[in-house]
CHARMM internal coordinates of N, CA and C (Angstrom, degrees):
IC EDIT
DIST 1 N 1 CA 1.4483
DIST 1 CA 1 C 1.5226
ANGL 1 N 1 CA 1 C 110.70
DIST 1 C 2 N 1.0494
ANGL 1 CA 1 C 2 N 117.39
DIHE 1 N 1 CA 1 C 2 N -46.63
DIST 2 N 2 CA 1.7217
ANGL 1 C 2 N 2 CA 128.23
DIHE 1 CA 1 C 2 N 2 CA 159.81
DIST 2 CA 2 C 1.3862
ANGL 2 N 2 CA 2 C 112.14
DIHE 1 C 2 N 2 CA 2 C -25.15
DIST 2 C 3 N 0.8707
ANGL 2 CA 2 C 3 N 86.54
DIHE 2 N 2 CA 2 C 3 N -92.62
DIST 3 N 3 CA 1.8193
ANGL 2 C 3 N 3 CA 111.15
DIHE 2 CA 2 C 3 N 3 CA 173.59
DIST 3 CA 3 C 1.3996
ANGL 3 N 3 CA 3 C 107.94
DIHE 2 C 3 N 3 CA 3 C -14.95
DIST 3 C 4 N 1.5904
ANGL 3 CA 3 C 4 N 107.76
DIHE 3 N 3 CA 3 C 4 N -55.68
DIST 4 N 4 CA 1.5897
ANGL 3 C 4 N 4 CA 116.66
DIHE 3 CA 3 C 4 N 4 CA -167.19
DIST 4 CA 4 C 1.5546
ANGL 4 N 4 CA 4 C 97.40
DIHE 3 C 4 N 4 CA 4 C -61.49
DIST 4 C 5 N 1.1864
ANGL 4 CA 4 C 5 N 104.54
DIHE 4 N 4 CA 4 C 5 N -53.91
DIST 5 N 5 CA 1.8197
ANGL 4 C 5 N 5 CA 117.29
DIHE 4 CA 4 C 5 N 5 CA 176.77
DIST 5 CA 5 C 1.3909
ANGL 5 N 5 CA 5 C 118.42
DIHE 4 C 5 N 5 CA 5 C -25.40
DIST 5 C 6 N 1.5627
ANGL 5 CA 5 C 6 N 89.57
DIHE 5 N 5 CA 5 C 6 N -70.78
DIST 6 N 6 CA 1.8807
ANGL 5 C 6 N 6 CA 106.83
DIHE 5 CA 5 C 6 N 6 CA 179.88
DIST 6 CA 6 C 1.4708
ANGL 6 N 6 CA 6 C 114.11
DIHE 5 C 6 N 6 CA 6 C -57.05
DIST 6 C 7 N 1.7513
ANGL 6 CA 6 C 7 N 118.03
DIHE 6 N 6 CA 6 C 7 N -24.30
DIST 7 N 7 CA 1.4718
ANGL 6 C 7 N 7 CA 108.28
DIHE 6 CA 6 C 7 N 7 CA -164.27
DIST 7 CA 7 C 1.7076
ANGL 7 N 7 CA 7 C 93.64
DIHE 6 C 7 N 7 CA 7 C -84.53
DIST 7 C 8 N 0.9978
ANGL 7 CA 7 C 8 N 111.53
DIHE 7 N 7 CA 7 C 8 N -53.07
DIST 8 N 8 CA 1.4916
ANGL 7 C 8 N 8 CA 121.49
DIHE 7 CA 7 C 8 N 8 CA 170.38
DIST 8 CA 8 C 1.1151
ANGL 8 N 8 CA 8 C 104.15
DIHE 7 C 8 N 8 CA 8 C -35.96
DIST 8 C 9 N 1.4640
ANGL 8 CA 8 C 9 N 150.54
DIHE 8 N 8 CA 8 C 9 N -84.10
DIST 9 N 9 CA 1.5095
ANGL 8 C 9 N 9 CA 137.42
DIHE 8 CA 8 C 9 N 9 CA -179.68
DIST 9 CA 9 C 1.2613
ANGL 9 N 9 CA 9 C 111.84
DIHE 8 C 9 N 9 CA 9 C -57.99
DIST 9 C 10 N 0.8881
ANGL 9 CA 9 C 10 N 136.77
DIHE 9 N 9 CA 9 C 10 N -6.55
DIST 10 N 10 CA 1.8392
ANGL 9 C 10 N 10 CA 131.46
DIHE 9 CA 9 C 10 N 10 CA -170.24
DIST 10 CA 10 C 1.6954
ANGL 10 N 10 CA 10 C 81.60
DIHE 9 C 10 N 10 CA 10 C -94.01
DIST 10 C 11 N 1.5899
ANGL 10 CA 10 C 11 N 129.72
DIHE 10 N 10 CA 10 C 11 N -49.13
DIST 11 N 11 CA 1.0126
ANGL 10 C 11 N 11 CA 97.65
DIHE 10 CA 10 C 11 N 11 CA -135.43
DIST 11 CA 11 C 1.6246
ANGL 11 N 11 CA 11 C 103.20
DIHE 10 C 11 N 11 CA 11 C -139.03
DIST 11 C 12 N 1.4542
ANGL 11 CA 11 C 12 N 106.46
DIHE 11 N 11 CA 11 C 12 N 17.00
DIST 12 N 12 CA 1.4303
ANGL 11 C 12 N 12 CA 126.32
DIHE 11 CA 11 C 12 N 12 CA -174.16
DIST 12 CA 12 C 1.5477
ANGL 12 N 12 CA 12 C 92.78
DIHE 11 C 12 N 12 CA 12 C -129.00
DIST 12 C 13 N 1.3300
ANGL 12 CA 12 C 13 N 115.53
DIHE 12 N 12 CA 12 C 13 N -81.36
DIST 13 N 13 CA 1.1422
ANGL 12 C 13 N 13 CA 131.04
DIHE 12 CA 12 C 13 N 13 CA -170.19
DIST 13 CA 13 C 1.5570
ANGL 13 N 13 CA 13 C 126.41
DIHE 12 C 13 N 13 CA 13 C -38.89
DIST 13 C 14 N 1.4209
ANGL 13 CA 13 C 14 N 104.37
DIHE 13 N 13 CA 13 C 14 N -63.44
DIST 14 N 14 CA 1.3047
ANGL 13 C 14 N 14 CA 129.15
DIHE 13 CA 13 C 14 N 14 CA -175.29
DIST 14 CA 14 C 1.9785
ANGL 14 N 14 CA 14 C 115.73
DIHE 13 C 14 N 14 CA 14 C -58.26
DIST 14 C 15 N 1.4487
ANGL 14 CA 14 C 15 N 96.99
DIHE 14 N 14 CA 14 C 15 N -46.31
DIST 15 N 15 CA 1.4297
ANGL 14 C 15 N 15 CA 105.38
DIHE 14 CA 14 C 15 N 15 CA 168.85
DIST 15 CA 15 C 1.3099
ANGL 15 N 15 CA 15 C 123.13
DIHE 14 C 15 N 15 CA 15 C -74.35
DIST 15 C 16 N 1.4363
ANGL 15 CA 15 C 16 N 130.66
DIHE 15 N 15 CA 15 C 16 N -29.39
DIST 16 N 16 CA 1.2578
ANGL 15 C 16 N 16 CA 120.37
DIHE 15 CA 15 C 16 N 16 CA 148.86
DIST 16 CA 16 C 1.5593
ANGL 16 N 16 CA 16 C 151.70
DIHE 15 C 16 N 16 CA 16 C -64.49
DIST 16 C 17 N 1.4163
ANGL 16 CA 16 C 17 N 98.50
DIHE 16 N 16 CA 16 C 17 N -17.86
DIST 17 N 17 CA 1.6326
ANGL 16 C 17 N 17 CA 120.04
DIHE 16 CA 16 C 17 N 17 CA -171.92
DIST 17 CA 17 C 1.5980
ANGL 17 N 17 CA 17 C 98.08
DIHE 16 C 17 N 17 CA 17 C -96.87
DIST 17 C 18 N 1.9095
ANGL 17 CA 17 C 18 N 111.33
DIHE 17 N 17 CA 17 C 18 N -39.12
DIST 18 N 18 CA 1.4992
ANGL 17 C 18 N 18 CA 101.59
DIHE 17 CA 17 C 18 N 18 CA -154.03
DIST 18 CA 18 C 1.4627
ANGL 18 N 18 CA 18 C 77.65
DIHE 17 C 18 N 18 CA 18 C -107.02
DIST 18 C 19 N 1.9516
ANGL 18 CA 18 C 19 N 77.71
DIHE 18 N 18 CA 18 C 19 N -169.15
DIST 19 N 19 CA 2.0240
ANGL 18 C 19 N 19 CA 94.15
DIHE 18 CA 18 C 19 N 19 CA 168.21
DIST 19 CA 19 C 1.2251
ANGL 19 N 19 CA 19 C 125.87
DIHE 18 C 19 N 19 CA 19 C -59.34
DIST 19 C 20 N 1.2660
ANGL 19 CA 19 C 20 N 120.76
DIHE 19 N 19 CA 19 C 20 N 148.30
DIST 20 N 20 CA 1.2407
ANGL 19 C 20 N 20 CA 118.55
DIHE 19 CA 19 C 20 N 20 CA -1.30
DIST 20 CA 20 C 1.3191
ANGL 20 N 20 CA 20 C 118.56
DIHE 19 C 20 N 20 CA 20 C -109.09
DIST 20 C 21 N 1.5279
ANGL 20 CA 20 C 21 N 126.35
DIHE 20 N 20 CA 20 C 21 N 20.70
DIST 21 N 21 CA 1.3929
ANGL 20 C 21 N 21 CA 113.35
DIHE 20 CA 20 C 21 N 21 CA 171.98
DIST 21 CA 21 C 1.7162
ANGL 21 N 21 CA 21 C 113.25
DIHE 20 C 21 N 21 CA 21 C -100.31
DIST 21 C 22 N 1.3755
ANGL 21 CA 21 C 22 N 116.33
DIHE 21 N 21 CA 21 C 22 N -37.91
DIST 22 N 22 CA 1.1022
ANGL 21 C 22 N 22 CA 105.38
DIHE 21 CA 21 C 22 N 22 CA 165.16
DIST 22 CA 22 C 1.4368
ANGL 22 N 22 CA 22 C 139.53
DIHE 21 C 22 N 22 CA 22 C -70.71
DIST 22 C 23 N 1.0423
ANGL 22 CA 22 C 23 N 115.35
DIHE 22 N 22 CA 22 C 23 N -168.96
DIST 23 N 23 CA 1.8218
ANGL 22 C 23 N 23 CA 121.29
DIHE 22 CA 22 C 23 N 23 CA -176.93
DIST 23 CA 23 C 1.7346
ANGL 23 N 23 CA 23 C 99.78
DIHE 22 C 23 N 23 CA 23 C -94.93
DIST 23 C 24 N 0.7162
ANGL 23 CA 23 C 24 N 143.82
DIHE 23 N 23 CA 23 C 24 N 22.67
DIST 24 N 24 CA 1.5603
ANGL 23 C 24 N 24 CA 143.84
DIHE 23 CA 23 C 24 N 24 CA -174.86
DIST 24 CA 24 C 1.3552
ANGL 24 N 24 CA 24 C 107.39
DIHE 23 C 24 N 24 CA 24 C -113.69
DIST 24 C 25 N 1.3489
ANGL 24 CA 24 C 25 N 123.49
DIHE 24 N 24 CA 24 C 25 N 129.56
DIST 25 N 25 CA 1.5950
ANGL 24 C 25 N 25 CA 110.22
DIHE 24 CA 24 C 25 N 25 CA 167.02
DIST 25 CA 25 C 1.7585
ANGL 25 N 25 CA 25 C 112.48
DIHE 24 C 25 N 25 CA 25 C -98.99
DIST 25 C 26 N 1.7303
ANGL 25 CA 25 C 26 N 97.98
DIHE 25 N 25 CA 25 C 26 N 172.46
DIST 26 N 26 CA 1.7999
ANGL 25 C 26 N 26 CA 79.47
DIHE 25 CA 25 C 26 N 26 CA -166.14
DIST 26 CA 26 C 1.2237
ANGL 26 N 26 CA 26 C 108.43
DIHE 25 C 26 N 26 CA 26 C -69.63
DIST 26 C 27 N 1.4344
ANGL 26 CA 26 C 27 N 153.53
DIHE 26 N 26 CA 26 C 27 N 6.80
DIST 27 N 27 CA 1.5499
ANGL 26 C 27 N 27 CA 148.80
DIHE 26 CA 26 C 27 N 27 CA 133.83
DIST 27 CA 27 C 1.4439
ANGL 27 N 27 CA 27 C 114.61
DIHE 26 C 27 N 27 CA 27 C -30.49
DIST 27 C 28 N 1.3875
ANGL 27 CA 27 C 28 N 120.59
DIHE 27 N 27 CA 27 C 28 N -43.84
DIST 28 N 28 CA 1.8857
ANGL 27 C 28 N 28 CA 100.20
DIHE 27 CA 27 C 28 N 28 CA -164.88
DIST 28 CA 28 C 1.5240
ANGL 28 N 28 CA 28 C 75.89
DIHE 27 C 28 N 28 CA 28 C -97.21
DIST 28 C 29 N 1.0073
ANGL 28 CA 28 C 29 N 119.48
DIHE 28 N 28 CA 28 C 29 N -31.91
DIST 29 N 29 CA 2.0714
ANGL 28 C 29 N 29 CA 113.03
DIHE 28 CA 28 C 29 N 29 CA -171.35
DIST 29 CA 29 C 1.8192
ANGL 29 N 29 CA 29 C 93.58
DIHE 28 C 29 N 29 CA 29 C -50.35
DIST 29 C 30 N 0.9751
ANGL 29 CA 29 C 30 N 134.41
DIHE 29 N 29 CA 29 C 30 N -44.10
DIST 30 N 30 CA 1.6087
ANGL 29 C 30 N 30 CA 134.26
DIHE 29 CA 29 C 30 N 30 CA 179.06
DIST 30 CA 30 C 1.0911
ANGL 30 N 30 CA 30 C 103.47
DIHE 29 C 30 N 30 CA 30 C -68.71
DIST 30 C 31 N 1.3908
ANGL 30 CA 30 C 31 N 130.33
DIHE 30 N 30 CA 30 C 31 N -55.70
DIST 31 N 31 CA 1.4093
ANGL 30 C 31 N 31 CA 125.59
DIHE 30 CA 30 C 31 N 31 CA 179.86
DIST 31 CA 31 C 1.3648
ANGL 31 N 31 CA 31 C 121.21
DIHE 30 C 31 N 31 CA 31 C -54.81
DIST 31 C 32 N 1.5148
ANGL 31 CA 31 C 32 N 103.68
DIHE 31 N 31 CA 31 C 32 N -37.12
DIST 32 N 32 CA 2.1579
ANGL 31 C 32 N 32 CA 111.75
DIHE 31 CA 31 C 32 N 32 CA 166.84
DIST 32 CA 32 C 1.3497
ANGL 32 N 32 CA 32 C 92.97
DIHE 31 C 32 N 32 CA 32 C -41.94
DIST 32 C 33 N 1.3494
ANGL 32 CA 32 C 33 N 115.90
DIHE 32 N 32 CA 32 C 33 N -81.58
DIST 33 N 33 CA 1.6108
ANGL 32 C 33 N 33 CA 144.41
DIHE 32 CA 32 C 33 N 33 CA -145.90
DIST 33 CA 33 C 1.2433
ANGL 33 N 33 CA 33 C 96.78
DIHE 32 C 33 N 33 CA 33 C -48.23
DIST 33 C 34 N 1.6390
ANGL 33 CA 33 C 34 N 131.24
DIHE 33 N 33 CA 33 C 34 N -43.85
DIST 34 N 34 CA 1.1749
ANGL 33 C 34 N 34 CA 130.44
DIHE 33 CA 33 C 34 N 34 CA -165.38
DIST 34 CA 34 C 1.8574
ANGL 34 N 34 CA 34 C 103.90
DIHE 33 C 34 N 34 CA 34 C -67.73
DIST 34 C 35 N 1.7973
ANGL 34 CA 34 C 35 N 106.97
DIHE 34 N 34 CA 34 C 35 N -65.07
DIST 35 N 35 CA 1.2300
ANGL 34 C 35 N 35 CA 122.10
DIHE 34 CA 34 C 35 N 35 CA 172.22
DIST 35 CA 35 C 1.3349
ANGL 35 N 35 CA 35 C 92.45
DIHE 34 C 35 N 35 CA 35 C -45.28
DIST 35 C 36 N 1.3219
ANGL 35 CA 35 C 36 N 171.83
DIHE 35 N 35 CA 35 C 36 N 27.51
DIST 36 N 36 CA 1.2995
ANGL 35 C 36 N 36 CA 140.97
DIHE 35 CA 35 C 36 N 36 CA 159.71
DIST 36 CA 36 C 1.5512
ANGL 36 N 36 CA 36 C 93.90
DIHE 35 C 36 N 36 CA 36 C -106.94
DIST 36 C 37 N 1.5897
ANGL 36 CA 36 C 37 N 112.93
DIHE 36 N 36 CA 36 C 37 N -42.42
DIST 37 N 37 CA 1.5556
ANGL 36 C 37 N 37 CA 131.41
DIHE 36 CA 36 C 37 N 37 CA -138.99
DIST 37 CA 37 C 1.5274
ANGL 37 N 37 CA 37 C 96.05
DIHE 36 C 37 N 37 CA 37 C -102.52
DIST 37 C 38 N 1.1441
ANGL 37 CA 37 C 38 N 123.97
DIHE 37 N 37 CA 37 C 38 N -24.16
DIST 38 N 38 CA 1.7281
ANGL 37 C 38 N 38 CA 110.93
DIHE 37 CA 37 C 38 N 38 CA -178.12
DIST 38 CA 38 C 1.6412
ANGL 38 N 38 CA 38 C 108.11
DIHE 37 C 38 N 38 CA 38 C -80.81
DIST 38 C 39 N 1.7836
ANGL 38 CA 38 C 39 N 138.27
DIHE 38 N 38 CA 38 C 39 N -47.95
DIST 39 N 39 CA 1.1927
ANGL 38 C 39 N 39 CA 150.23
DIHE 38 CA 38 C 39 N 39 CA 151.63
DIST 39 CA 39 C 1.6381
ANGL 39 N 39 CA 39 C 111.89
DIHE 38 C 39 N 39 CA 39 C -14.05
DIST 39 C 40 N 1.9997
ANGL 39 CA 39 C 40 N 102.42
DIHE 39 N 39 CA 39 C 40 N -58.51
DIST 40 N 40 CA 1.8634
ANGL 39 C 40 N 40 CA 93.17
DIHE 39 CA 39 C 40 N 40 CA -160.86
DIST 40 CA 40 C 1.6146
ANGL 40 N 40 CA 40 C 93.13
DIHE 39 C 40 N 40 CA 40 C -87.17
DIST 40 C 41 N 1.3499
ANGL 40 CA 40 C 41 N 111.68
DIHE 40 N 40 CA 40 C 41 N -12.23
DIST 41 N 41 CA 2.1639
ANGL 40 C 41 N 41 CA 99.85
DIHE 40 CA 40 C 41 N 41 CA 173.33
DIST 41 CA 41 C 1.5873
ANGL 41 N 41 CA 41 C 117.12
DIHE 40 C 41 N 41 CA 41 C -86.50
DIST 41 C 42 N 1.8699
ANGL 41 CA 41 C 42 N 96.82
DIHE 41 N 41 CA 41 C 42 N -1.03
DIST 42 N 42 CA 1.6993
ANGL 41 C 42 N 42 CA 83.17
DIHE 41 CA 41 C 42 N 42 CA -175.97
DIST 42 CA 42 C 1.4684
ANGL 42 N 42 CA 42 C 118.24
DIHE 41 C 42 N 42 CA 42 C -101.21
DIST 42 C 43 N 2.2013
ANGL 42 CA 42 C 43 N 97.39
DIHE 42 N 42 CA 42 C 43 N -2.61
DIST 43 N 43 CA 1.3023
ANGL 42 C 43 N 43 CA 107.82
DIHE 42 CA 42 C 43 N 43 CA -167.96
DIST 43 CA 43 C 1.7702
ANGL 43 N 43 CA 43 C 95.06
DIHE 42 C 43 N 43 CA 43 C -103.36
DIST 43 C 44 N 0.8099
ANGL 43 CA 43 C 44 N 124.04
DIHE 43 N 43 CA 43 C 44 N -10.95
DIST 44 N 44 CA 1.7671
ANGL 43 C 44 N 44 CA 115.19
DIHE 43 CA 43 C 44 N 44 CA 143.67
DIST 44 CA 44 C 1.4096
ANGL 44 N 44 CA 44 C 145.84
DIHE 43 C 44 N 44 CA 44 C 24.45
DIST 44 C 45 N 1.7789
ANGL 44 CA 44 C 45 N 84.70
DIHE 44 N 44 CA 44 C 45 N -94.49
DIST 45 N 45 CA 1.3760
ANGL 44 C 45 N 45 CA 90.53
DIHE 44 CA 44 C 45 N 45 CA -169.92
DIST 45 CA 45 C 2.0481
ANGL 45 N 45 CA 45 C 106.69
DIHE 44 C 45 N 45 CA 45 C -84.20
DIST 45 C 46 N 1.6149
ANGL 45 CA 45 C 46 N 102.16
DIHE 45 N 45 CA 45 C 46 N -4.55
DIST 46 N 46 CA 1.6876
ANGL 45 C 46 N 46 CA 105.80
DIHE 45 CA 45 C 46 N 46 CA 174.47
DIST 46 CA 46 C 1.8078
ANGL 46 N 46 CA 46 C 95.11
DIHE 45 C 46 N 46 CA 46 C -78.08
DIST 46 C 47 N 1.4771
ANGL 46 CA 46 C 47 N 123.67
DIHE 46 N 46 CA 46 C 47 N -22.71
DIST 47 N 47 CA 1.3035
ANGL 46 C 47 N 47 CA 94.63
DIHE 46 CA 46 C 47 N 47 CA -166.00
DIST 47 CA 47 C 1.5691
ANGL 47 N 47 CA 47 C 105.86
DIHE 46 C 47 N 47 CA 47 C -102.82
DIST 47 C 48 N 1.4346
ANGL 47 CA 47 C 48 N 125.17
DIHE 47 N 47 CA 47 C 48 N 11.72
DIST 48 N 48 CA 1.2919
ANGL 47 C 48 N 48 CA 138.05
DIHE 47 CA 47 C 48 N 48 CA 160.10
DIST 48 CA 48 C 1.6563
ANGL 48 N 48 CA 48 C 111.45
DIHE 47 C 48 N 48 CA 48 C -57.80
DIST 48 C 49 N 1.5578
ANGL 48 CA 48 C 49 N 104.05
DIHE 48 N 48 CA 48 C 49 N -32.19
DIST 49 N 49 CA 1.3121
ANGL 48 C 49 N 49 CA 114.87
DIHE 48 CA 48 C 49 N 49 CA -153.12
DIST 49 CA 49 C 2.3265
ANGL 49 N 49 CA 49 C 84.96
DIHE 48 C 49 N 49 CA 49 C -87.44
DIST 49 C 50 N 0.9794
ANGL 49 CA 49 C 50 N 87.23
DIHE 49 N 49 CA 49 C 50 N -41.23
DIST 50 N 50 CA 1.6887
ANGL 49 C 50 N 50 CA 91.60
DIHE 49 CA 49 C 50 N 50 CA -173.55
DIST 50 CA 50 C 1.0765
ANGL 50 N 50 CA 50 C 110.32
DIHE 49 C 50 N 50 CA 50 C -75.60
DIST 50 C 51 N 1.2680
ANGL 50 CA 50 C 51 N 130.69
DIHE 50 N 50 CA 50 C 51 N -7.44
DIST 51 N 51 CA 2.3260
ANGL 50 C 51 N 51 CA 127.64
DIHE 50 CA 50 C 51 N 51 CA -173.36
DIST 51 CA 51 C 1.6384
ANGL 51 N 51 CA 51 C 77.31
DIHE 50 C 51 N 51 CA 51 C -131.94
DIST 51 C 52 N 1.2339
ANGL 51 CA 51 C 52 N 140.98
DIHE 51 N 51 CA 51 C 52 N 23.12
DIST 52 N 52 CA 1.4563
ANGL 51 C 52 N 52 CA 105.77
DIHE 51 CA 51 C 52 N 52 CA 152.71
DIST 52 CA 52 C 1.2861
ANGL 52 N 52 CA 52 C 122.59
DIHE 51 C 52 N 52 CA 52 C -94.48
DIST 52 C 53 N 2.1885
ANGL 52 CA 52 C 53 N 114.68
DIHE 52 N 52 CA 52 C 53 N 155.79
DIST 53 N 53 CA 1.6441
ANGL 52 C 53 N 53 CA 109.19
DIHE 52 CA 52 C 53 N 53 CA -147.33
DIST 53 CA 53 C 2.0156
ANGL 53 N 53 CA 53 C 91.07
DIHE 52 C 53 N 53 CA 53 C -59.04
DIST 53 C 54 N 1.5004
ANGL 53 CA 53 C 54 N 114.39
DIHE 53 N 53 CA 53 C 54 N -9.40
DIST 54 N 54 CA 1.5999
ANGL 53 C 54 N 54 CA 96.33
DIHE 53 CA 53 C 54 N 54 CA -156.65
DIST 54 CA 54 C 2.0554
ANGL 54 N 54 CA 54 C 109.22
DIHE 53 C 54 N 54 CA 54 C -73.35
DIST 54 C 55 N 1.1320
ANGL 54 CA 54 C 55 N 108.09
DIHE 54 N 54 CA 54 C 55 N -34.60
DIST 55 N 55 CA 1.2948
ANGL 54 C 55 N 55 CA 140.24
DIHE 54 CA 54 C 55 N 55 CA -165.59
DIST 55 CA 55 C 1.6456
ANGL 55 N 55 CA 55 C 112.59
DIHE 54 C 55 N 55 CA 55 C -66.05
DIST 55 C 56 N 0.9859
ANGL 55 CA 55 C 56 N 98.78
DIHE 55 N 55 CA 55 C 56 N 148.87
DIST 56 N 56 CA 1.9185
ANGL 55 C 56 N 56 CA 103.75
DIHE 55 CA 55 C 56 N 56 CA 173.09
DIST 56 CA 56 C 1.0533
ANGL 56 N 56 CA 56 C 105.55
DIHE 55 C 56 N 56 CA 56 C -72.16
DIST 56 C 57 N 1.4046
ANGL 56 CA 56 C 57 N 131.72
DIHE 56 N 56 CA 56 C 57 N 3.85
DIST 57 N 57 CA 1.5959
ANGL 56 C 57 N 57 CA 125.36
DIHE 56 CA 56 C 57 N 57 CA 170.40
DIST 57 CA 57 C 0.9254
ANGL 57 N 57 CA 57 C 136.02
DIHE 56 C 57 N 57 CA 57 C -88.25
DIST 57 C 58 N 1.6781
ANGL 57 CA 57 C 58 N 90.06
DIHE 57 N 57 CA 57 C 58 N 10.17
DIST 58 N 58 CA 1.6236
ANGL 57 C 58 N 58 CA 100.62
DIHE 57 CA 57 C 58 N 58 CA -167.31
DIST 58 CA 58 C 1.9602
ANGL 58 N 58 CA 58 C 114.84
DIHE 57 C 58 N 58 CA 58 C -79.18
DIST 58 C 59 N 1.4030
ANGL 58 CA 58 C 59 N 113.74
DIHE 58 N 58 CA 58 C 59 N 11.65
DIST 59 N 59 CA 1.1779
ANGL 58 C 59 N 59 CA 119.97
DIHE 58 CA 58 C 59 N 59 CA 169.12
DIST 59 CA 59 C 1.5252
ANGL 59 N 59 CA 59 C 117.15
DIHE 58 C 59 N 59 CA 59 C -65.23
DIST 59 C 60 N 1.6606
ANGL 59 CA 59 C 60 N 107.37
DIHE 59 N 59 CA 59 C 60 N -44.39
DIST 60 N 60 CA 1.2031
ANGL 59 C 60 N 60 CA 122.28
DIHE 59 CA 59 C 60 N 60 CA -164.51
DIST 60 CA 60 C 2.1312
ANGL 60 N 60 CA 60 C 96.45
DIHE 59 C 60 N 60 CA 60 C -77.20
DIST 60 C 61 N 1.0136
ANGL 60 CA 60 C 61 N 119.49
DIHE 60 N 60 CA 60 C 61 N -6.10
DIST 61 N 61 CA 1.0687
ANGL 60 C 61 N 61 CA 122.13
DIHE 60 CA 60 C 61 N 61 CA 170.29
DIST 61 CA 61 C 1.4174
ANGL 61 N 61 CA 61 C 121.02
DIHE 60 C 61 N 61 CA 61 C -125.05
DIST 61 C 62 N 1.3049
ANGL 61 CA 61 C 62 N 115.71
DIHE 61 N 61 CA 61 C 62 N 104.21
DIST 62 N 62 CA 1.7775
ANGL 61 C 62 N 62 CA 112.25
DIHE 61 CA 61 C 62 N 62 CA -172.29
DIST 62 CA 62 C 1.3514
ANGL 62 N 62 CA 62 C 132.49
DIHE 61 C 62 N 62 CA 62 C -70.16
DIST 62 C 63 N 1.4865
ANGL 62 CA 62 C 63 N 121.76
DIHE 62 N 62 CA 62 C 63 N 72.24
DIST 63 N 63 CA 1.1213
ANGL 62 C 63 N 63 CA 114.68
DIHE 62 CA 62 C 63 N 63 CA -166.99
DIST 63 CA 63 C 1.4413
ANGL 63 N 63 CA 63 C 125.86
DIHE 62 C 63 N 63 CA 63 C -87.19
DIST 63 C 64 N 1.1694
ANGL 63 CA 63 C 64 N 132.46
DIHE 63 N 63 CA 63 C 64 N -164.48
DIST 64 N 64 CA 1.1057
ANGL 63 C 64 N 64 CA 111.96
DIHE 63 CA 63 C 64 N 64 CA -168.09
DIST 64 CA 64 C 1.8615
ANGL 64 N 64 CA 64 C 105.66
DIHE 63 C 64 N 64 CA 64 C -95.80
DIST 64 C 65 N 1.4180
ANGL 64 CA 64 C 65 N 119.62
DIHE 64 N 64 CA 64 C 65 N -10.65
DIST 65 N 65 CA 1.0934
ANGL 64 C 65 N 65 CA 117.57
DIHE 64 CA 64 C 65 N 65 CA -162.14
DIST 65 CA 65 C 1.7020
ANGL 65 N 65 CA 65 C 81.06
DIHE 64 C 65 N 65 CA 65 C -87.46
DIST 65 C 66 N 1.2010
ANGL 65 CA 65 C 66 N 130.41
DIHE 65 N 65 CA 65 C 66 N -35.96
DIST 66 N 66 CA 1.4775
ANGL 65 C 66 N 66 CA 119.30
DIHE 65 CA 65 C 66 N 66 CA -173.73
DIST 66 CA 66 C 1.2696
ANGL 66 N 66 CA 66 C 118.51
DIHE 65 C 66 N 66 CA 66 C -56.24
DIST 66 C 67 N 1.4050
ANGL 66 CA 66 C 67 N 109.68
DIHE 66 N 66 CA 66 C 67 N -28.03
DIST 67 N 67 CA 1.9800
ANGL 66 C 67 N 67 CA 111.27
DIHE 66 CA 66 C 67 N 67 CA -165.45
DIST 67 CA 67 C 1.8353
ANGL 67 N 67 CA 67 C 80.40
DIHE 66 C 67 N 67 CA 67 C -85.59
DIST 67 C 68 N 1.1955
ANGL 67 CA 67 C 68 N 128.36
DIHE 67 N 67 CA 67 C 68 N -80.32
DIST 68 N 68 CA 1.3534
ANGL 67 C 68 N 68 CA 114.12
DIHE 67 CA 67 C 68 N 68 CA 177.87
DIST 68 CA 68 C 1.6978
ANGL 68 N 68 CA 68 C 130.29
DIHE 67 C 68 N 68 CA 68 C -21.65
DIST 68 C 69 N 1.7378
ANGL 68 CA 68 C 69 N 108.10
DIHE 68 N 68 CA 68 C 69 N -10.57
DIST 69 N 69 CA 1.3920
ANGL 68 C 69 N 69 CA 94.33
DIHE 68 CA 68 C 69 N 69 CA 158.64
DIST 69 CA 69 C 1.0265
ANGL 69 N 69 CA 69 C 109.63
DIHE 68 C 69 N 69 CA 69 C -125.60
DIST 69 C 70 N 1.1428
ANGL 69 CA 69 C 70 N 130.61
DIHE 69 N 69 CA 69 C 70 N 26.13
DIST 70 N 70 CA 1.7474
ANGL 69 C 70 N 70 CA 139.33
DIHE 69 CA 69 C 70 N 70 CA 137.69
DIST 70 CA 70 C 1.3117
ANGL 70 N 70 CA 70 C 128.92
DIHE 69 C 70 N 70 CA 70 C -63.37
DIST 70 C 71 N 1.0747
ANGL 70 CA 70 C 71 N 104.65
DIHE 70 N 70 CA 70 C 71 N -51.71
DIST 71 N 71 CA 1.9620
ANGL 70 C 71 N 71 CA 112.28
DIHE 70 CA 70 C 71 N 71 CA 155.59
DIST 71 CA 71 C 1.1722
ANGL 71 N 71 CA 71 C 109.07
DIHE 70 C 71 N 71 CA 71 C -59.84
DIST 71 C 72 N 1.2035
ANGL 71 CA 71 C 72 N 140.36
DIHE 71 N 71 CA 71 C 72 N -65.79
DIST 72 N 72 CA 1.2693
ANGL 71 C 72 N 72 CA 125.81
DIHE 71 CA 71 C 72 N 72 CA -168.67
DIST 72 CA 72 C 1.3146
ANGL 72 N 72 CA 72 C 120.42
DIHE 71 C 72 N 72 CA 72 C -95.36
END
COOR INIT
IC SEED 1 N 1 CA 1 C
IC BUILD
């Protein structure tokens, strides 16, 4: 899902907003990147706590012990 993120700003995003077609120079284009990139690394270590196998979050992560308690 990342990935999809990064290709999209690397390669949609970035060329339209910054130089040289957009009005942005690469200064606020870093400052975007930053405001995007400091938020999803600080929410992290809370979503470690929600996809681990111990946790009720383990829906949001398909592991294999979960489909085994779907069948049964």
């Amino acid at each position: 899902m990342m990935c999809i993120c990064q290709l999209f700003y690397q390669f949609y995003l970035y060329p339209r907003l910054g130089p040289p077609l957009g009005k942005f120079n690469h200064l606020q284009m870093f400052r975007l990147g930053c405001f995007l990139y400091i938020p999803a690394y600080l929410c992290l270590p809370l979503l470690r706590h929600v996809a681990s196998p111990d946790s009720d979050g383990g829906v949001l992560v398909m592991t294999r012990e979960f489909s085994f308690q779907l069948d049964g």
